[in-house]
N, C-alpha and C positions, 0 to 999 in steps of 0.2 A: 504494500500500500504506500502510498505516496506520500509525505508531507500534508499536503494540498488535500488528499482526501480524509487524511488523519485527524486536521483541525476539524476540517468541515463536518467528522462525525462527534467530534468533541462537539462543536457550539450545537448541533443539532439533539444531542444527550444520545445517541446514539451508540452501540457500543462496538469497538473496533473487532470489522470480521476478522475470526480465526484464521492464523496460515496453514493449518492442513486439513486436509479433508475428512468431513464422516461418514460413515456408514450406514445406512437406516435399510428399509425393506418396509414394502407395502403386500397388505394382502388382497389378489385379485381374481376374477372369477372367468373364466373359458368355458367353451362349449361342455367339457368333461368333467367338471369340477373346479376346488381353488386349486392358487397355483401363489408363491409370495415371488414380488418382482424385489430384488434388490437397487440402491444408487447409491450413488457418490454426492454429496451435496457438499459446497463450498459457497466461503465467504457467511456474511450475514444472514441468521437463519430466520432474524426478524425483519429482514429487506423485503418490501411487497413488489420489488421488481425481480422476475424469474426468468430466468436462461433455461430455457432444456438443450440438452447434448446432446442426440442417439447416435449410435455407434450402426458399421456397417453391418451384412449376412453373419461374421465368422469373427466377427470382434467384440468389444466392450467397453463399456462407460472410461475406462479409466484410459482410454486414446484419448480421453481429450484435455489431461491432462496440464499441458502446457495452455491452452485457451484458458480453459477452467482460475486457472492464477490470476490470467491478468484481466479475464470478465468478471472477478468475484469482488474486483474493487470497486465495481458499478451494481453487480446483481447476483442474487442469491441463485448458485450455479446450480442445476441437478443432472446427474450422466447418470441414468439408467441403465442400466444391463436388460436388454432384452429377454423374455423368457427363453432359458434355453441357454441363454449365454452369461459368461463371469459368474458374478455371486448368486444369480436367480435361478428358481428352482427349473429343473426339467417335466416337464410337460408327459405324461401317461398315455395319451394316445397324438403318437407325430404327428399326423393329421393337422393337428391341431395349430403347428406353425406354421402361420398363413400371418396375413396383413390386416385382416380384420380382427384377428385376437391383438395383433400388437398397438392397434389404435386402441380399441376400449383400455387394455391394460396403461395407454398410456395416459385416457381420460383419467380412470380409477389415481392416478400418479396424481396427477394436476387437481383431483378434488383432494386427495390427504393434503395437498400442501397449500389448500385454503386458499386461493388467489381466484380470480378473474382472468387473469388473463397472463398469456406467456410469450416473449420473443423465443425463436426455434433455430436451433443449427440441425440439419440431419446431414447425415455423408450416407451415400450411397440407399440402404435399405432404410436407414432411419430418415433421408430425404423423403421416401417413399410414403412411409408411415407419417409425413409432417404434411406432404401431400391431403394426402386423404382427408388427414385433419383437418386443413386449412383451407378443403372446397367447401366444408360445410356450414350451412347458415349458422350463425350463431356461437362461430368458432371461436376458443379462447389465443388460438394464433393472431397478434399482432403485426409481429416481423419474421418475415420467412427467410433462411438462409437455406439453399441445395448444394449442399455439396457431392458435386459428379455427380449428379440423377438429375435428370428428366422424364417430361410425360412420353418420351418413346427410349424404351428399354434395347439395345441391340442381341440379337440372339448370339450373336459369336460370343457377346461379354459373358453372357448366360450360359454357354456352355463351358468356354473359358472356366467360369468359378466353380462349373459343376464339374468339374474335374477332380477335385480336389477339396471341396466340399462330403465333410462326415469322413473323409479317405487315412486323415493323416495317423501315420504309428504310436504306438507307444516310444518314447523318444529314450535312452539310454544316460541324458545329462541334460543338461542345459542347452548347452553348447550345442549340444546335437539340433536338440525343438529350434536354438536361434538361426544355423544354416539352414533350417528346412522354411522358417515364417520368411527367412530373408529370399529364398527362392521364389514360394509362392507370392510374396509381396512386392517383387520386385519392380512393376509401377509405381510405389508409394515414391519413387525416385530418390534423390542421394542424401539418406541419413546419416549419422554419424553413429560413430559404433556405438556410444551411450544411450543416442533413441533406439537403437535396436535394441540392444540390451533390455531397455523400459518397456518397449512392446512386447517382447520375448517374456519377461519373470511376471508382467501383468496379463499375459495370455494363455500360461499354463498350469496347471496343476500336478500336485503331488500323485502318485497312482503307484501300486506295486509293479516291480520292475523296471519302474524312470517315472519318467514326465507326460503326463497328455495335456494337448488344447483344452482350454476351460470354456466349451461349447459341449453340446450333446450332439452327436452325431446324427441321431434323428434327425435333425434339421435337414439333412440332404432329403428323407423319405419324399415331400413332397414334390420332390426338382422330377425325382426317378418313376413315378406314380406317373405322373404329368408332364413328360417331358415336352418342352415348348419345341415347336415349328417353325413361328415367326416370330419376331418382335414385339415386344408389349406396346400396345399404345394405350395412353393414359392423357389423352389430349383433351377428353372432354372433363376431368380432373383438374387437371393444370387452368384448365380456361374459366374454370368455377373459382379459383382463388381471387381475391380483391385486395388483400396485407400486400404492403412491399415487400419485393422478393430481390434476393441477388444470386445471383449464379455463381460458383466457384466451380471452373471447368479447369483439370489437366489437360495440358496441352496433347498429350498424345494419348489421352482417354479414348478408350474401346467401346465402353458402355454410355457416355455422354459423348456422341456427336456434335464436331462442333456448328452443323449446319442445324442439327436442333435444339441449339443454345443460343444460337443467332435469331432461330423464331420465337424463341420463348420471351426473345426484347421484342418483338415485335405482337405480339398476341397475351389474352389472359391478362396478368397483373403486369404484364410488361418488363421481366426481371431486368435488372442491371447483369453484364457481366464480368467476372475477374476471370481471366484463365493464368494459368501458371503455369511456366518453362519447364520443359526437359524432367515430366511427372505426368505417368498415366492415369489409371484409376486406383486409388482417388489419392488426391492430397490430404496429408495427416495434419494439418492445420497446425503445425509445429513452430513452423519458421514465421521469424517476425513478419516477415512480408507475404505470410499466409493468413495474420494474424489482425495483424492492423489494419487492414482493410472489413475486415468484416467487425472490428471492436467500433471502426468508426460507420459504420451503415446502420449498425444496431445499435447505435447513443445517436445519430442523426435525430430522431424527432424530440430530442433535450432539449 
């Protein structure tokens, strides 16, 4: 926190947000039963200004870790684990991980945490999920951010991550799970060995005989049940939003094209767009110059 913000919660009696993260879990309900969603929530827990985070297919709240620090000097941050992924529980019939479970589950989020209304980052599947959210009348989405998602899904992307979706080993070390996330990750473009690292010991879990992803495998069941043909389109979605929206597109992104990111300024809520160099899908919102643009789109109506 800043100076500048540190007075300003002094004269305001307000009390200075935490610098590290807690833990909390919400209990929610699916087609089969409850199910408890796990997050990460940072900064001021008394702030009525709220950030959601989602995390992409195969990932978790705590990628957003480096955003999460320096939006929490503005807003009381929350990175949800997905059912199915990080700290949140696994789901009893896979079936069941789909995108309409992940919207309610992430209404059920946004009523425990007592607010009106939320500004949203999603990357990739959590874009999806903020989508949905944010075509509907009466949405508590105010500011939309997509990261690498759009309303038309490419199938090469989709089969691309169905490759290696539910696939991955039981891992023998660390070391080992960090060479295999740096393989399949390798669009997330050129991290340093510390954010790998962070990605790595935050995406696996302890298991007999080494290490696994901290996902439920299940998750693939629906890709192989239903394998797609073409393309998702999600246009009459996208075109239902009215929130300001920005686009954060990698440059050499598979799954967000960038001819339909270029329409997406021009149609619907009219996104802005950022794209970023020499970074497929998706950008891990790491780097400053991943960062400050989208801190400053989402404080623009201060």
């Amino acid at each position: 926190m800043s100076l500048l913000d540190h007075l300003h919660h002094l004269v305001s009696g307000a009390s200075v947000p935490p610098a590290a993260p807690r833990q909390h879990s919400v209990q929610c309900i699916g087609p089969h039963g409850l199910h408890r969603i796990a997050y990460t929530e940072w900064g001021d827990p008394a702030n009525p200004r709220v950030l959601m985070c989602v995390h992409g297919l195969t990932r978790n709240g705590r990628d957003f870790d480096d955003l999460a620090r320096v939006m929490a000097q503005h807003y009381r941050v929350i990175c949800p684990d997905v059912a199915g992924r990080g700290h949140s529980a696994w789901l009893p019939v896979k079936d069941d991980y789909q995108l309409p479970t992940y919207v309610a589950d992430m209404v059920t989020l946004i009523a425990r945490l007592d607010v009106e209304s939320v500004h949203w980052v999603g990357t990739s599947m959590g874009g999806l999920i903020g989508m949905l959210l944010a075509c509907l009348p009466d949405t508590p989405i105010r500011r939309l951010v997509l990261n690498d998602v759009g309303p038309l899904v490419t199938l090469d992307s989709i089969q691309r991550i169905g490759q290696y979706v539910g696939q991955a080993p039981v891992f023998p070390s660390v070391e080992a799970a960090e060479a295999y996330i740096r393989a399949v990750s390798e669009p997330f473009g050129q991290l340093s060995d510390a954010q790998w690292r962070h990605l790595t010991v935050t995406s696996i879990r302890e298991v007999e005989g080494g290490w696994a992803m901290r996902y439920d495998p299940g998750i693939a069941e629906p890709f192989r049940k239903s394998p797609l043909v073409a393309d998702v389109d999600l246009w009459s979605v996208y075109d239902a939003i009215i929130c300001p929206t920005l686009v954060v597109r990698g440059a050499e992104s598979d799954l967000l094209l960038r001819e339909t990111a270029v329409q997406m300024g021009e149609r619907g809520p009219r996104a802005r767009l950022l794209e970023v160099p020499a970074v497929g899908h998706a950008p891990m919102l790491i780097d400053p110059a991943q960062i400050e643009p989208i801190r400053d789109f989402l404080l623009e109506a201060d």
